[in-house]
Structures are given as structure tokens and as C-alpha cells.
MARMIGU-7582 format. One record per residue: residue in three letters; z, x, y of N, C-alpha, C in turn. Coordinates in pm, whole numbers, padded with zeros to 5 digits, always signed. Layout:
BEGIN
alaZXYZXYZXY...
END
This chain:
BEGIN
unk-00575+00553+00795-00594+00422+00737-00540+00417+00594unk-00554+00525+00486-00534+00500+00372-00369+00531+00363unk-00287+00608+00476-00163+00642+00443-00107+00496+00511unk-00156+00386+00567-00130+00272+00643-00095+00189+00506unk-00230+00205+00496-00231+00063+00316-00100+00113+00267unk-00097+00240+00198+00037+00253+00121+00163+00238+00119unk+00187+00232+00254+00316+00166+00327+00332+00032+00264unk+00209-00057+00294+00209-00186+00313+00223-00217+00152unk+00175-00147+00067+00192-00243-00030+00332-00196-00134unk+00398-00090-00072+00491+00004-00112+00570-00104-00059unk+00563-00202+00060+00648-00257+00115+00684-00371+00043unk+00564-00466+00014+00540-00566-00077+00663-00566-00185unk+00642-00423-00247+00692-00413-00404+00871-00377-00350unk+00876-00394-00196+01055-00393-00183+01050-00492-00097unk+01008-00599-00103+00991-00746-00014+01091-00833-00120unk+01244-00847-00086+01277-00959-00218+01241-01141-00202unk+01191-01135-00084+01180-01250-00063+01046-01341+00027unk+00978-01444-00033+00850-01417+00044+00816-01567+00100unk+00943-01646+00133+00888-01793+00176+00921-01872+00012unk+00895-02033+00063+00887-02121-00119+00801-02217-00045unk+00652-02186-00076+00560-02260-00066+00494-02331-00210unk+00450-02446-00204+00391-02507-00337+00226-02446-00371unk+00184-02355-00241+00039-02323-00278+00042-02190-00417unk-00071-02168-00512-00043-02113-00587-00064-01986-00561unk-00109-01925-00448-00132-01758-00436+00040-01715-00405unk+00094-01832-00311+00216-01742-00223+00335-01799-00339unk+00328-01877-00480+00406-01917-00537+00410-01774-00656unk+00233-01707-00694+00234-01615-00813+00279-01482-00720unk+00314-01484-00581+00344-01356-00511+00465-01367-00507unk+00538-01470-00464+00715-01490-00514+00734-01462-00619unk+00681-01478-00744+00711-01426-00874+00705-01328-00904unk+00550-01253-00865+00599-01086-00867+00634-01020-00830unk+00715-01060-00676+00783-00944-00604+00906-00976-00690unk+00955-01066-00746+01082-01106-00749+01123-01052-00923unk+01010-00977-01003+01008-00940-01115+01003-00805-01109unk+00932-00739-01012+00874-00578-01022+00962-00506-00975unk+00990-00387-01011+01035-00286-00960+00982-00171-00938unk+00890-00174-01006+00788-00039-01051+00612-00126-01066unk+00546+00020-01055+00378-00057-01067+00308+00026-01055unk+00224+00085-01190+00081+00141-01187+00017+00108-01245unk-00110+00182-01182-00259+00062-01199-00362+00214-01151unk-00500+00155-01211-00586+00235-01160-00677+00128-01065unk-00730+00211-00947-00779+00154-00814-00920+00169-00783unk-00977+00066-00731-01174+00107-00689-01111+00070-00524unk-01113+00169-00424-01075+00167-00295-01233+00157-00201unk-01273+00052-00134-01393+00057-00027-01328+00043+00090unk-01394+00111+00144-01410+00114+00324-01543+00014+00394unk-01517-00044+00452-01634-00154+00519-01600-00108+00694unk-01725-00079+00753-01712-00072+00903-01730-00217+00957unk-01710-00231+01080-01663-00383+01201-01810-00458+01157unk-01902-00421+01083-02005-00482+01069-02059-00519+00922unk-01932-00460+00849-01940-00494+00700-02033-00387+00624unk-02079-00309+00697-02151-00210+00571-02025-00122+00537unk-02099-00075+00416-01987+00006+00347-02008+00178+00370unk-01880+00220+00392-01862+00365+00422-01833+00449+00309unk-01717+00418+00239-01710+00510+00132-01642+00407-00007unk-01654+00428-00092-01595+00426-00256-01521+00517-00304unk-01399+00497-00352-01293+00613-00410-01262+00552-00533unk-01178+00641-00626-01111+00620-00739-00999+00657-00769unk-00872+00639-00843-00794+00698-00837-00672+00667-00932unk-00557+00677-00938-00485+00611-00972-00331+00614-00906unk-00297+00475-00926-00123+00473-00824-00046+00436-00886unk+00061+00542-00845+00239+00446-00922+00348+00400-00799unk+00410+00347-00753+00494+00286-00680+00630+00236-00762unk+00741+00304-00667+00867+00212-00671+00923+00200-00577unk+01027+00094-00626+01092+00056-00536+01226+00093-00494unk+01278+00172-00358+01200+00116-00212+01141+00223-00189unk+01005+00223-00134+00942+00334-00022+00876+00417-00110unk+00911+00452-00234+00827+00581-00346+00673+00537-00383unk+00605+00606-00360+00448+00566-00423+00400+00697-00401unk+00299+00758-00488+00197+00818-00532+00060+00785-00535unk+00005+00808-00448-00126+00742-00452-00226+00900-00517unk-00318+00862-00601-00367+01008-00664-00541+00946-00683unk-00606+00986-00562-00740+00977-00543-00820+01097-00610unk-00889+01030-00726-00954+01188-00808-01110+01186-00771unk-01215+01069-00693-01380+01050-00692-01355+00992-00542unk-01433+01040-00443-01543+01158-00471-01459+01246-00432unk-01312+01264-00349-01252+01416-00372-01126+01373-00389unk-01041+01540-00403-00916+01508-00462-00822+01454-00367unk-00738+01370-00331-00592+01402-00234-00518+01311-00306unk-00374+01352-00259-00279+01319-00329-00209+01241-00167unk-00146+01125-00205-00025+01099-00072+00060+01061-00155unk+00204+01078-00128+00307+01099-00190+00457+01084-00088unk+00528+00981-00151+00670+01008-00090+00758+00907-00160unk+00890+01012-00110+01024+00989-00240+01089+00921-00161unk+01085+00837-00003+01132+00733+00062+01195+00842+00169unk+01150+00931+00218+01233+01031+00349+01125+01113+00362unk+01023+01195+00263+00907+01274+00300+00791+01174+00280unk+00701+01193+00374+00559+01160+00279+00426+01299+00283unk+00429+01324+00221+00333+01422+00154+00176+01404+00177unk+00052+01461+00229-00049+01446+00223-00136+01541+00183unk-00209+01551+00035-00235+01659-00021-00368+01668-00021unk-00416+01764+00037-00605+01782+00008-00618+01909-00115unk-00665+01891-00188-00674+01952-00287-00792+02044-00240unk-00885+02018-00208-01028+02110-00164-00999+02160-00025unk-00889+02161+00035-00878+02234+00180-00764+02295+00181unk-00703+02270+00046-00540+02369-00013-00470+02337+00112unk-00469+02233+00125-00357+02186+00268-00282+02083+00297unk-00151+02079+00275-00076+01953+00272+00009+01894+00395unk+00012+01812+00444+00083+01779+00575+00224+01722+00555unk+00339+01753+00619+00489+01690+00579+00526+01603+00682unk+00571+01447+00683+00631+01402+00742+00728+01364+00713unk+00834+01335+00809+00969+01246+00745+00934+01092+00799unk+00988+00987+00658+00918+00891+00696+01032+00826+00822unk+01085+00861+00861+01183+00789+00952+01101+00805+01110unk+00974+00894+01136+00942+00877+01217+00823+00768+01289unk+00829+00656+01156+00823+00519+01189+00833+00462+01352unk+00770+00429+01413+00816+00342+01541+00833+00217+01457unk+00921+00121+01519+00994-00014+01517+00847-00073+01496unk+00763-00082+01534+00628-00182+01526+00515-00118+01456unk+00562-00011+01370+00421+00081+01271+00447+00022+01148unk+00397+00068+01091+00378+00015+00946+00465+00074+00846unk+00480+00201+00881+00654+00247+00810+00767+00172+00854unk+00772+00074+00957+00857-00021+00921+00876-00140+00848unk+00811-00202+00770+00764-00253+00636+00838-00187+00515unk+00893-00057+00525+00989-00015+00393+01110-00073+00424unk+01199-00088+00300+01330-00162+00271+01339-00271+00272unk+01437-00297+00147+01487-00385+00083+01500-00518+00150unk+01531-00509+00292+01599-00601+00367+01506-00633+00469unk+01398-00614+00452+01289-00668+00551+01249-00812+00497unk+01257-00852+00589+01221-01029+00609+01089-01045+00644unk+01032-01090+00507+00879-01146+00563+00837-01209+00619unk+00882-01324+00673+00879-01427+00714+00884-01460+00842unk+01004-01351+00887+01034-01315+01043+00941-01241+01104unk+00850-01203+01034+00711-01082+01063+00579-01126+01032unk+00573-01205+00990+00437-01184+00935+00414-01402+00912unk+00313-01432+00960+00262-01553+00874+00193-01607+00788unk+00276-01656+00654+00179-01654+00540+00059-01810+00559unk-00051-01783+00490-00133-01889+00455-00232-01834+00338unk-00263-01989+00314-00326-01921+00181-00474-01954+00224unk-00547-01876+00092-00701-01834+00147-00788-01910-00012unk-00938-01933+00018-00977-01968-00083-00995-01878-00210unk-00936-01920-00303-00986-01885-00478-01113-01786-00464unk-01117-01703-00534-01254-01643-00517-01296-01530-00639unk-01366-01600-00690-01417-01567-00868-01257-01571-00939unk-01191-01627-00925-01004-01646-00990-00939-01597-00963unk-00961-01531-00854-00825-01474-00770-00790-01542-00665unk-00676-01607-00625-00630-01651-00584-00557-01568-00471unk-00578-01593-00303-00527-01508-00192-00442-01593-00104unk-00363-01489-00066-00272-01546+00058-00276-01428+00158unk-00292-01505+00303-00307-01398+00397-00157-01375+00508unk-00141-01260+00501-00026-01215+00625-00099-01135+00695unk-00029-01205+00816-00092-01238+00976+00044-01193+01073unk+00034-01068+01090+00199-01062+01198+00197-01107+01312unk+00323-01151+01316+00372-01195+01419+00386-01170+01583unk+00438-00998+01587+00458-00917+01652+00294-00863+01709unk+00232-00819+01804+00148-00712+01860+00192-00598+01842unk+00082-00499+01835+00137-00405+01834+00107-00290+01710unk+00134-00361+01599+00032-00323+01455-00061-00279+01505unk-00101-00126+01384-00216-00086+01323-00309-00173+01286unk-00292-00334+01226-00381-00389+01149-00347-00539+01193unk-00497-00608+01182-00456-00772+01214-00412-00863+01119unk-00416-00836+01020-00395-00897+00887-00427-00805+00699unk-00317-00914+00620-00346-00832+00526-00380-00956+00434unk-00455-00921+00345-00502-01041+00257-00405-00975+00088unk-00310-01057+00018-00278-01007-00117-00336-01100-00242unk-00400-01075-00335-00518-01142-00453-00466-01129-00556unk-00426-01245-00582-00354-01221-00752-00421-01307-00878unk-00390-01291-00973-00454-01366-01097-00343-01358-01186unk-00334-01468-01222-00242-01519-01334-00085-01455-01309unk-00043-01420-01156+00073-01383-01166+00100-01250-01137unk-00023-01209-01129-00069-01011-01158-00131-01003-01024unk-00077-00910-00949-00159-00867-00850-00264-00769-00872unk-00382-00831-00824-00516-00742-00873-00600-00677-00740unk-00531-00748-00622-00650-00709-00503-00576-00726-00381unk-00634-00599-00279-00557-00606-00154-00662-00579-00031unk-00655-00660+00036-00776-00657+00139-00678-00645+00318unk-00737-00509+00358-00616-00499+00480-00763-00512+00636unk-00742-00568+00750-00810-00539+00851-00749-00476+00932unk-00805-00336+01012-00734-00267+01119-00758-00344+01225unk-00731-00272+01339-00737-00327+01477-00860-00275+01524unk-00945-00185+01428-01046-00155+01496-01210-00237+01418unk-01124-00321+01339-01242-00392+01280-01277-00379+01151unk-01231-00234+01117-01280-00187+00991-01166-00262+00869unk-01257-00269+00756-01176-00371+00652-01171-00260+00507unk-01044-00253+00443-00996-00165+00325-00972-00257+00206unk-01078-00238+00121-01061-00317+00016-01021-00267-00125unk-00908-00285-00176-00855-00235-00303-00842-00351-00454unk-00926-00239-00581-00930-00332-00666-00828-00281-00760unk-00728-00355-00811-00643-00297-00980-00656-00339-01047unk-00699-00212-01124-00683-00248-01323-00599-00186-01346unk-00591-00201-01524-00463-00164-01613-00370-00170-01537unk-00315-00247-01512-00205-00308-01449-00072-00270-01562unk+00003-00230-01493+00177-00200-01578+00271-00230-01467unk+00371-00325-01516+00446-00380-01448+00546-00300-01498unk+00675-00241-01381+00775-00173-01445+00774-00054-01508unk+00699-00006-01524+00726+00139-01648+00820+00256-01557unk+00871+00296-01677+00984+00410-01643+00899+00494-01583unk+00987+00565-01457+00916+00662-01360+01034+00781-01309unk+01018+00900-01363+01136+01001-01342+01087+01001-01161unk+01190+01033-01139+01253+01003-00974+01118+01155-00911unk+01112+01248-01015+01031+01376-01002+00852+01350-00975unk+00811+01241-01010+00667+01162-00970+00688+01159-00834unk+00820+01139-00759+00765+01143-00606+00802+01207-00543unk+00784+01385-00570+00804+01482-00531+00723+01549-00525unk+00663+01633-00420+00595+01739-00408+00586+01879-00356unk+00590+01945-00482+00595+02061-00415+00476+02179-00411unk+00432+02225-00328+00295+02275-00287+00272+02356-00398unk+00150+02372-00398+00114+02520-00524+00125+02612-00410unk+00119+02743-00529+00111+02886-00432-00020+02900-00321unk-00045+02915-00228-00142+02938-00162-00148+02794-00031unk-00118+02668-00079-00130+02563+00001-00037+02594+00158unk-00133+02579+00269-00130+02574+00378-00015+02419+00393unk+00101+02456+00470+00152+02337+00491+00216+02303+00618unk+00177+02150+00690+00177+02187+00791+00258+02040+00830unk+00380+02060+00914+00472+01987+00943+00440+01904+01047unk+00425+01767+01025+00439+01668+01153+00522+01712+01243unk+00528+01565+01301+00637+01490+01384+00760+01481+01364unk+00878+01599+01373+00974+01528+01368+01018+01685+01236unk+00915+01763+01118+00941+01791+01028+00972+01933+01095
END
């Protein structure tokens, strides 16, 4: 679930184009895909089961570029790292010294690693609508098109232009709710942030395909 979200919003930040609607969530989301290239922020991540109680609380912090690179770096309540430079993605447990390698090309046509690149059409995939205001964030929901998805919808929450909140539902009910602060739009990111290479001792263990 959490290497799902990162796709999706890794995707977002290489989406150049998102519809020209007059509502104001899908008008401040045209503006920031169409400004960003880069984006870190620190994150409050919940898990909610099909019945809305809550499973877990994380902390962490993420950098993303664009296309396909993000770092996601979960430090409460344990460590892991997910990581990829747009061809590996990396999954790091810090307390089980064990990292998993995939290449991201082993995407099926209807997973959620297909959502990376430049040239994906939102529009042709996914249906936007917008959702009510809620304490000033302002949401718009994508709803795909296609069957077949991991997830039934994704909700994106912005304020003043700034994306602050991402609310994803799987197919199994369960709902992933992400909050950002310190928001940085753009900052320089050596190409070496989305690389990983194991410490001495880490167990590493090759997908599909690796």
C-alpha cells in the first residue's frame, strides 16, 4: 500500500496536464503541476481499516522529482526507506537490515507504476470532480476509468495553491491518509538522493524481473 501511494503522487508531480475546469481545487492543481518540478515536505501518514478505525500513524519525511524519483524516509514508529531513481525502486527496512530491488518497468499496463511519465494523460484515465472544502482545503477526486487498479479513487487537498493532503482508497476498503508540512517547492536535488546503496551487512533481495 505505501509503495502504491508513492507512485501515485510521484505521478502527479510528472502529470503536465490536468483538464481546465473553473472549480478551485482542479484549477490550484493545474497550477501546481504546471510549476513543480521537485517537492519536499515532511508527512503525518494514517492507515484507516474498511470501517474507519485507525491502524497505524507514521512520520517521516519526502523528496520527489520529476519523472518517477522520490524518496520516501519514514523515521516513527520504525525506520524504512522506499526509494527510486525512475528504473530501481528500493525498499529499505532498517530494523530487519533488509532491502528489496525492483526494476520499475515491471509495472503491468493497469498497476500503478503505470502512472510514471511525462506523457501520461490524466484525463484519458482517471475522472476528475471536485469534493467539499474542508477546514480550507480544498479537494478534487480521481476516479479511474479503467478496472483493474489497486485503488478506487484518489482524493488530492490543496490550500492556497500548495498541495497539503492526499487521501487514496484501495480496493480493499482500507483508506491512506497523508498530511504535508514545510512544504518546498523545487529545491535543488543531486540526482544521488535517489540512489541506494545497501550498507555492509543488508540482506538484499531481488524481485520480479531483478
Amino acid at each position: 500500500m505505501r509503495v502504491l501511494i508513492y507512485w501515485l503522487l510521484s505521478a502527479a508531480l510528472s502529470i503536465g496536464c490536468v483538464g481546465s475546469t473553473a472549480a478551485t481545487a482542479s484549477v490550484q492543481l493545474q497550477g501546481f503541476l504546471a510549476d513543480v518540478r521537485s517537492f519536499q515536505a515532511d508527512f503525518e501518514q494514517q492507515l484507516f481499516d474498511e470501517s474507519g478505525a485507525l491502524i497505524e500513524t507514521s512520520h517521516g519525511k519526502v523528496c520527489i522529482a520529476r519523472p518517477g524519483r522520490f524518496d520516501w524516509d519514514y523515521r516513527a514508529p520504525y525506520q524504512q526507506r522506499i526509494i527510486s531513481d525512475g528504473k530501481t525502486l528500493w525498499i529499505y527496512d532498517v530494523d530487519l537490515a533488509q532491502v528489496t530491488e525492483n526494476p520499475v518497468s515491471t509495472g503491468t499496463v493497469d498497476s500503478a507504476a503505470q502512472l510514471l511519465g511525462d506523457d501520461f494523460d490524466l484525463n484519458a484515465n482517471f475522472t476528475l470532480s471536485e469534493m467539499p472544502a474542508v477546514e480550507g482545503v480544498d479537494w478534487v477526486k480521481l476516479a479511474p476509468k479503467k478496472p483493474g487498479r489497486q485503488f478506487n479513487e484518489v482524493a488530492i487537498g490543496l490550500r492556497g495553491g500548495e498541495l497539503v493532503a492526499l487521501r487514496l482508497q484501495d480496493n480493499l476498503g482500507q483508506t491512506t491518509a497523508i498530511k504535508f508540512f514545510a512544504v518546498t517547492r523545487n529545491p535543488r536535488v543531486a540526482p544521488e538522493r535517489f540512489r541506494f546503496t545497501p550498507p555492509a551487512g543488508t540482506d538484499v533481495i531481488h524481485g520480479i524481473g531483478g
